[in-house]
C-alpha positions in Angstrom: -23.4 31.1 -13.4 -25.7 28.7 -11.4 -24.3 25.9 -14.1 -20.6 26.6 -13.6 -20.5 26.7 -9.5 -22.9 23.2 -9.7 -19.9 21.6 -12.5 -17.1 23.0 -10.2 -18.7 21.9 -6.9 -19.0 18.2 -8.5 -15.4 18.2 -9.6 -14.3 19.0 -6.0 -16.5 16.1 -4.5 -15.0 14.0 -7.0 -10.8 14.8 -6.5 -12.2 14.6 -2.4 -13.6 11.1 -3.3 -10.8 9.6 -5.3 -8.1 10.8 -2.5 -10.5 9.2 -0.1 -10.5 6.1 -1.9 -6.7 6.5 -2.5 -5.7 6.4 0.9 -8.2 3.6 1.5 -6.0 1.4 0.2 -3.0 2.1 1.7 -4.6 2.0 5.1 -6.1 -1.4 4.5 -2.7 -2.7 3.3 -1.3 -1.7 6.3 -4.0 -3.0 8.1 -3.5 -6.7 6.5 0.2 -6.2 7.4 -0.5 -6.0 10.9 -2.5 -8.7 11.1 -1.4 -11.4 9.3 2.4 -10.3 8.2 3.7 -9.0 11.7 4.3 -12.2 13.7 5.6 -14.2 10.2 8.2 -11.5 9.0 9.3 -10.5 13.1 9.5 -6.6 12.9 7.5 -3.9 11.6 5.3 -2.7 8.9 8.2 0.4 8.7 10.7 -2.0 8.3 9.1 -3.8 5.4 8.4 -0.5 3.4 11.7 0.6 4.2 13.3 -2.6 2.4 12.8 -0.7 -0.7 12.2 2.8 -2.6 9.0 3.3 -4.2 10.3 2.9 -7.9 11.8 -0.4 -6.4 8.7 -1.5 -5.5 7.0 -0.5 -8.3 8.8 -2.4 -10.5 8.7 -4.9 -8.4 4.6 -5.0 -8.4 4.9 -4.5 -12.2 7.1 -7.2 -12.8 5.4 -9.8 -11.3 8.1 -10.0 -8.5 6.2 -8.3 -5.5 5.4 -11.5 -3.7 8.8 -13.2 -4.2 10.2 -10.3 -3.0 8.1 -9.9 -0.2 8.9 -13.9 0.4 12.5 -13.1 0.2 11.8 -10.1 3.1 9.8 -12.3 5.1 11.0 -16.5 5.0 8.4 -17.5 7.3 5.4 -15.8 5.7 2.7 -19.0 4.2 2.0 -17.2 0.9 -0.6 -19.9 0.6 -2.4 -18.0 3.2 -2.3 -14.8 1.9 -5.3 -13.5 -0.4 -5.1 -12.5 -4.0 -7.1 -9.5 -3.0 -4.8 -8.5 -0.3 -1.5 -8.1 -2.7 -2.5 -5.2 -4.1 -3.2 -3.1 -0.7 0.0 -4.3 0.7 1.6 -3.1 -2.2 -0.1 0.3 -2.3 1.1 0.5 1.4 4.8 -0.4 0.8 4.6 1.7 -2.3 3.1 4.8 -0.1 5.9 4.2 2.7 9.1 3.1 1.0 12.8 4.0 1.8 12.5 7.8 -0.4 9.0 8.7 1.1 8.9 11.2 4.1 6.1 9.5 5.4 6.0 7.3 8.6 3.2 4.6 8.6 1.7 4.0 12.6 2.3 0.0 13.1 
């Protein structure tokens, strides 16, 4: 009995520590579209997610298209400024917020 309640307690703090990390991402993404997309694209981090649904920008990110897209969306964004490692939290964050999802990001 002792067995079982230790396995299932360290499921839990595993599904608790994958959400955790999860949503992680999608703050950080809309962290790095505060600070260095803002001022470039001239309107929100709603706005942006909004341009799309979440299968668009999916298939966007799978495609290879996200940062033309995200060019296209914003003309006076210096992609030569942004970081490789950045393109994947600003996706997860346009991905989490698009046009279909109920939720409202806070920038």
């Amino acid at each position: 009995m002792k067995k079982l309640l230790f396995i299932i307690s360290i499921i839990i703090f595993t599904m608790i520590g994958v959400t955790t990390t999860i949503d992680a991402d999608i703050t950080k993404g809309q962290k790095i579209f505060k600070k260095n997309f803002r001022k470039a694209c001239r309107f929100s981090g709603v706005k942006f997610a909004r341009y799309h649904t979440q299968d668009e920008w999916k298939e966007l990110y799978k495609s290879d298209k996200f940062k033309e897209e995200v060019k296209k969306i914003c003309p006076r964004l210096k992609l030569e400024k942004i970081k490789d490692n950045w393109w994947l939290d600003l996706y997860d964050f346009a991905h989490e917020y698009g046009s279909d999802s109920l939720l409202i990001p806070n920038c």
